[in-house]
Biopython code that builds the backbone (N, CA, C, O; Angstrom):
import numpy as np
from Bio.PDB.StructureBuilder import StructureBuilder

atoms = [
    (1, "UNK", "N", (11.202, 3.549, -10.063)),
    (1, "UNK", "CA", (10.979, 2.425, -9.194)),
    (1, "UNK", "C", (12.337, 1.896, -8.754)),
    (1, "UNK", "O", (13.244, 1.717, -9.567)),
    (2, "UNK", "N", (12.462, 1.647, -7.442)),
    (2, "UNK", "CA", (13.900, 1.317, -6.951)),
    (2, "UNK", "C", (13.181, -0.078, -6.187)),
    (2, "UNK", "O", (12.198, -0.303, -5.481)),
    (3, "UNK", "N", (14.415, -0.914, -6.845)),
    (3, "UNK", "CA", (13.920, -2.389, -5.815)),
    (3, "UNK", "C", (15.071, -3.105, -4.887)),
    (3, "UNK", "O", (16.201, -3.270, -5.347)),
    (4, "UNK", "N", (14.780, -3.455, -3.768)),
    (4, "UNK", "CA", (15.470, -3.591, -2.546)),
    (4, "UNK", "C", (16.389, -5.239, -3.082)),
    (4, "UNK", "O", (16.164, -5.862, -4.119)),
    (5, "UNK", "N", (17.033, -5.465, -2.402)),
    (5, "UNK", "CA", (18.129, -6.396, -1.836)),
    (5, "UNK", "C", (17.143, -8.171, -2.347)),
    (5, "UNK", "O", (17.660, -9.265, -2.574)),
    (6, "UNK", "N", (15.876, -7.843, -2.364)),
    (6, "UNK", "CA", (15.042, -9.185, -2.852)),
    (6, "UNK", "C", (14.602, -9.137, -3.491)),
    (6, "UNK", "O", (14.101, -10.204, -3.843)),
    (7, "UNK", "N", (14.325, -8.031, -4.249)),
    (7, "UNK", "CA", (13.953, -7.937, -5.600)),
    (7, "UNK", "C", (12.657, -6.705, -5.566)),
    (7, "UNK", "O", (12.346, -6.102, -6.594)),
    (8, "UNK", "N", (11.997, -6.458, -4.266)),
    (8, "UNK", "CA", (10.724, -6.262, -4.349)),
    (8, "UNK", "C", (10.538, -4.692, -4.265)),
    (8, "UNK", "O", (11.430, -4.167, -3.598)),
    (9, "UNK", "N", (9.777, -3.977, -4.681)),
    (9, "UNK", "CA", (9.830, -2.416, -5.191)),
    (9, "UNK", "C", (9.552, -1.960, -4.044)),
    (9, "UNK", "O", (8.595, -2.327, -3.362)),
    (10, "UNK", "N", (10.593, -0.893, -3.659)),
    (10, "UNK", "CA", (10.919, -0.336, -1.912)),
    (10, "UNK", "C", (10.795, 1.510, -2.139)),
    (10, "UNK", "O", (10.718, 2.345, -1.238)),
    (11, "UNK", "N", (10.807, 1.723, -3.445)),
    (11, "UNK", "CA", (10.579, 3.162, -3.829)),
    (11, "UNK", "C", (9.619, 3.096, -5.159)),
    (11, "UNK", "O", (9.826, 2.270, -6.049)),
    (12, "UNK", "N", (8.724, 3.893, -5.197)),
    (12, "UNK", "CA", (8.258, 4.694, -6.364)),
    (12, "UNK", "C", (8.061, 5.983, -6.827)),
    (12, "UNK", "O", (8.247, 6.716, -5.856)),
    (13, "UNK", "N", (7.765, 6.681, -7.856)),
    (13, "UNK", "CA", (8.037, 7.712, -8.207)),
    (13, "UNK", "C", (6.803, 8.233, -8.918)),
    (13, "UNK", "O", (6.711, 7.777, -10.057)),
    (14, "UNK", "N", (6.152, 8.786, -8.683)),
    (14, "UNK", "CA", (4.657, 9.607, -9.071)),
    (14, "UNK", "C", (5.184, 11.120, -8.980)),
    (14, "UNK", "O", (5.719, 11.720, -8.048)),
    (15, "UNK", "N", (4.843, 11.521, -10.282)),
    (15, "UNK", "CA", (4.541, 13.210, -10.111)),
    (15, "UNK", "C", (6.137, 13.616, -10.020)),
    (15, "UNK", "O", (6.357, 14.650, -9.389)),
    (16, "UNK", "N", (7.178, 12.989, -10.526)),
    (16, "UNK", "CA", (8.445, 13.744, -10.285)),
    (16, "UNK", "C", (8.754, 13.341, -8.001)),
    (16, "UNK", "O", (9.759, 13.442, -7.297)),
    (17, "UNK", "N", (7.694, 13.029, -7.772)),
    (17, "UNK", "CA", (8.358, 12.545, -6.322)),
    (17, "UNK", "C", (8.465, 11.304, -5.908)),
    (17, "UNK", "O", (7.754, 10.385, -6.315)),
    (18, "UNK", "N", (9.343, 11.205, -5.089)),
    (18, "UNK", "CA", (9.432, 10.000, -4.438)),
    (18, "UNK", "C", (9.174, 9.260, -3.653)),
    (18, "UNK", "O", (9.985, 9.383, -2.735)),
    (19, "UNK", "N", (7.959, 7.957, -3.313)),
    (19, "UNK", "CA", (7.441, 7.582, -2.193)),
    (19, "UNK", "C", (7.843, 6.158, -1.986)),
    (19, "UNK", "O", (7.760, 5.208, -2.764)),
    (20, "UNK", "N", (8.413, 6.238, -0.446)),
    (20, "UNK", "CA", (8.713, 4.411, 0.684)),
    (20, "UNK", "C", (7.383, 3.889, 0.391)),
    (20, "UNK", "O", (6.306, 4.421, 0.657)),
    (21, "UNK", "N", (7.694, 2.303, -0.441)),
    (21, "UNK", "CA", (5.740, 1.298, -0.096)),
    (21, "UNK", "C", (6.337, 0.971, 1.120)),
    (21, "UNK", "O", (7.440, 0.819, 1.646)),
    (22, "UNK", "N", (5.296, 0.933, 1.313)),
    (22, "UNK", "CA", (4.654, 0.570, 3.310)),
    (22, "UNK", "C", (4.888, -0.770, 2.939)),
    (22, "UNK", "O", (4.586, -1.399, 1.924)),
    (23, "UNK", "N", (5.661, -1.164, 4.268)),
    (23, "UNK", "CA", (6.283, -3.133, 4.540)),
    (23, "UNK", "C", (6.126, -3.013, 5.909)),
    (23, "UNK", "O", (6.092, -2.052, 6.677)),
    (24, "UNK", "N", (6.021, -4.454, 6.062)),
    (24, "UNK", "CA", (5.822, -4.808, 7.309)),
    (24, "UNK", "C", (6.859, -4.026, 8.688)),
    (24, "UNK", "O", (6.605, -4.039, 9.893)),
    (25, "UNK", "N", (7.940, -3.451, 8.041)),
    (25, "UNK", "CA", (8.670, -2.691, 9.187)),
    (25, "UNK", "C", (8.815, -1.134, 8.495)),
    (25, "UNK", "O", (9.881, -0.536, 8.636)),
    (26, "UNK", "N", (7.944, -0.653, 7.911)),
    (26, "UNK", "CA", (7.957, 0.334, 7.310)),
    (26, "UNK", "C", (6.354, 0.756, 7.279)),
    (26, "UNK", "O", (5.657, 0.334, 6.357)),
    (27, "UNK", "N", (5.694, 1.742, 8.482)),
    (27, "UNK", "CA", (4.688, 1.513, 8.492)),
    (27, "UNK", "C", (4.071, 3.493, 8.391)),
    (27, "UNK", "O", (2.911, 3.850, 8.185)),
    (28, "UNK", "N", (5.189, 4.342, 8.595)),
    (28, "UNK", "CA", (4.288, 5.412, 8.442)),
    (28, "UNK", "C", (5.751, 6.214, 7.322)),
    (28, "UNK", "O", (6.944, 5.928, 7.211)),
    (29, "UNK", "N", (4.901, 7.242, 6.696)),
    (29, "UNK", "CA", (5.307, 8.301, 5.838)),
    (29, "UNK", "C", (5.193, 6.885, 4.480)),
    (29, "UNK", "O", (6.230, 6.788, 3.823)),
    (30, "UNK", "N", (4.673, 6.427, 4.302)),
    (30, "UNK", "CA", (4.862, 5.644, 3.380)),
    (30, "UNK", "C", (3.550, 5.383, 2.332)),
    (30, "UNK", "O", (2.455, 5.810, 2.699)),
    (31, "UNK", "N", (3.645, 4.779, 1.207)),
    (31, "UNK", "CA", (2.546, 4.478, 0.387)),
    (31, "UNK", "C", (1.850, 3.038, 0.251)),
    (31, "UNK", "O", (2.578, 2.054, 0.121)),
    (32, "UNK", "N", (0.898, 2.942, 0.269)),
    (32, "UNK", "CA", (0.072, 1.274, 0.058)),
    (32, "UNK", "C", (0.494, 1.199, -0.685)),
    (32, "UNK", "O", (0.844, 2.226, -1.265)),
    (33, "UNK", "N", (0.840, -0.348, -1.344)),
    (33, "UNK", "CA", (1.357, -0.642, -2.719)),
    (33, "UNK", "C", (0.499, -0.508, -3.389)),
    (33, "UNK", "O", (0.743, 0.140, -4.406)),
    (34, "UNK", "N", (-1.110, -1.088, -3.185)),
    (34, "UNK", "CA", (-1.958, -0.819, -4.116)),
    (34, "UNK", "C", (-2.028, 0.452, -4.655)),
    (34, "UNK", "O", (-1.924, 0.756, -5.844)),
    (35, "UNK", "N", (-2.251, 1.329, -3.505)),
    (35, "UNK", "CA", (-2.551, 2.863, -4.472)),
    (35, "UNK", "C", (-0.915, 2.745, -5.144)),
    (35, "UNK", "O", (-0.871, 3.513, -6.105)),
    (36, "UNK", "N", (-0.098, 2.314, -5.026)),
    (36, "UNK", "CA", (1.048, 2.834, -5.784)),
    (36, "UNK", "C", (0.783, 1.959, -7.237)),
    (36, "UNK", "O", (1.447, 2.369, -8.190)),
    (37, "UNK", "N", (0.208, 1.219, -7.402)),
    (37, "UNK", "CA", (-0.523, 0.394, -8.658)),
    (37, "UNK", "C", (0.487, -0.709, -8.872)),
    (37, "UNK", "O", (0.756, -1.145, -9.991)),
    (38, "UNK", "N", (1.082, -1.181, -7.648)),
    (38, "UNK", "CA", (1.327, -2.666, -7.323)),
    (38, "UNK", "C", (0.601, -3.774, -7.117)),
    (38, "UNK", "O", (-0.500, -3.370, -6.743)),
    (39, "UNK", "N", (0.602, -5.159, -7.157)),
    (39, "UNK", "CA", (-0.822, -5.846, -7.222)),
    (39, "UNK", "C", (-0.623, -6.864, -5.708)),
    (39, "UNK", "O", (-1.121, -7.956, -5.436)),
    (40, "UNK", "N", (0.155, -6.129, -5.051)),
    (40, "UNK", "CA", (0.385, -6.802, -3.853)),
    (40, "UNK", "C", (-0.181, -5.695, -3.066)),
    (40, "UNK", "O", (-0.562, -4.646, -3.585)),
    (41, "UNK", "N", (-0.245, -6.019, -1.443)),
    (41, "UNK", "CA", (-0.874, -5.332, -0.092)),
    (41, "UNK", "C", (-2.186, -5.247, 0.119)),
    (41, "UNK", "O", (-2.998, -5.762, -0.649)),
    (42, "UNK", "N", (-2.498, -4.622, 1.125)),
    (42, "UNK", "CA", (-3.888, -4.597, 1.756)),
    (42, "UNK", "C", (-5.085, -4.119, 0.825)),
    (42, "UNK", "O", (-4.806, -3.382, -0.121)),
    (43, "UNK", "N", (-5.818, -4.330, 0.946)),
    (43, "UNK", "CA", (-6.955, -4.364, 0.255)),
    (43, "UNK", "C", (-7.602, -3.230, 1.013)),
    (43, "UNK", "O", (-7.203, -2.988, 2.152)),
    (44, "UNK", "N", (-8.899, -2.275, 0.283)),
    (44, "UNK", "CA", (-10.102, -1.635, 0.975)),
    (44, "UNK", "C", (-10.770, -2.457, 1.715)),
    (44, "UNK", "O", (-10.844, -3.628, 1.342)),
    (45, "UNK", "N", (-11.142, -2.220, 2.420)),
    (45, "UNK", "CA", (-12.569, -2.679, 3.052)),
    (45, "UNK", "C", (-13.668, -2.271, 2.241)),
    (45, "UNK", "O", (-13.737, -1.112, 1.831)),
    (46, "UNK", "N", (-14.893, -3.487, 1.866)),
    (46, "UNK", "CA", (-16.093, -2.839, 1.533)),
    (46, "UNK", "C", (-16.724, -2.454, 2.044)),
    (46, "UNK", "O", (-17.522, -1.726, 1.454)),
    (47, "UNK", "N", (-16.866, -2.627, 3.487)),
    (47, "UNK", "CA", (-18.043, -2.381, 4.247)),
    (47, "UNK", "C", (-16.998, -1.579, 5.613)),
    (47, "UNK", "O", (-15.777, -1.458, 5.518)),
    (48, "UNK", "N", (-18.058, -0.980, 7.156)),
    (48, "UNK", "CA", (-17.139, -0.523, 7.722)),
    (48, "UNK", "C", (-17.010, -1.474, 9.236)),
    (48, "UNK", "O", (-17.895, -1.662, 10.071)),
    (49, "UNK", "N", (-15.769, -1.910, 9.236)),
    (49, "UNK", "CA", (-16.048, -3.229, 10.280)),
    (49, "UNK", "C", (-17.346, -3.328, 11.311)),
    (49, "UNK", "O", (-17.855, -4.415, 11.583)),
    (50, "UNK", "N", (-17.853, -1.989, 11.886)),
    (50, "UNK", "CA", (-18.722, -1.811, 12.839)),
    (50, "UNK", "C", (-19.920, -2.534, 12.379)),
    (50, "UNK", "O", (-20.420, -3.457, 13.022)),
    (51, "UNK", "N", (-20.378, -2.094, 11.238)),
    (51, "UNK", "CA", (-21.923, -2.667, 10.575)),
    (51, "UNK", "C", (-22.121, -4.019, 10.541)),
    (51, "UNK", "O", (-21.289, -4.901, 10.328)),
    (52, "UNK", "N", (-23.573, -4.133, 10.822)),
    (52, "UNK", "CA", (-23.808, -5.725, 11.297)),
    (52, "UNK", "C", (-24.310, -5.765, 9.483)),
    (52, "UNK", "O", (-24.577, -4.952, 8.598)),
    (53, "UNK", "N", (-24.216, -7.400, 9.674)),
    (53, "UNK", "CA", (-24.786, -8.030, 8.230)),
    (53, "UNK", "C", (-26.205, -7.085, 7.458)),
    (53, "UNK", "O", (-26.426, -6.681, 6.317)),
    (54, "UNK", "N", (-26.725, -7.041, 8.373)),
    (54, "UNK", "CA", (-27.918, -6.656, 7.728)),
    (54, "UNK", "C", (-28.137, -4.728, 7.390)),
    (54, "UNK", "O", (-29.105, -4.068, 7.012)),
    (55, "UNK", "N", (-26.974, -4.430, 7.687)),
    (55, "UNK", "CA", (-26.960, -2.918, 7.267)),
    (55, "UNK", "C", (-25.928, -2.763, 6.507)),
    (55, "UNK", "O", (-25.165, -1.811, 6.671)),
    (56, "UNK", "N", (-25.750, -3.687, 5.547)),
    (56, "UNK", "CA", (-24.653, -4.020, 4.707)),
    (56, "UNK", "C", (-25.644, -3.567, 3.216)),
    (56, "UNK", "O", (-25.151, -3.667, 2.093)),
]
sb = StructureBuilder()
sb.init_structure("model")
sb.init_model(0)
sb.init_chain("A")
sb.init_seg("    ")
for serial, (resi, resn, name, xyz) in enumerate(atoms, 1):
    if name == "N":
        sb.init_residue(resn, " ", resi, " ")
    sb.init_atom(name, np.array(xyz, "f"), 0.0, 1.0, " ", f" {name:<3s}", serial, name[0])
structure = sb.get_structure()
């Protein structure tokens, strides 16, 4: 885990490799923090935006 200039984790390391978490100016080749098992960033969706209430 490598952490940037503010403290906040800008590299991680799974499997012997190395993956960029996705930030607000860091948006492709990169990892969600969540899947990186950080407890910050975007969340799943439960449902799929299209579906109305009642096909939920």
């Amino acid at each position: 885990m490598t952490r940037g200039p503010d403290g906040s984790v800008q590299v991680v390391r799974v499997d012997g490799t190395e993956y960029q978490i996705c930030a607000s100016d860091r948006q492709d080749n990169c990892m969600n923090p969540r899947a990186a098992g950080l407890a910050w960033g975007d969340r799943p969706l439960r449902y799929w935006p299209a579906e109305t209430a009642s096909e939920r």
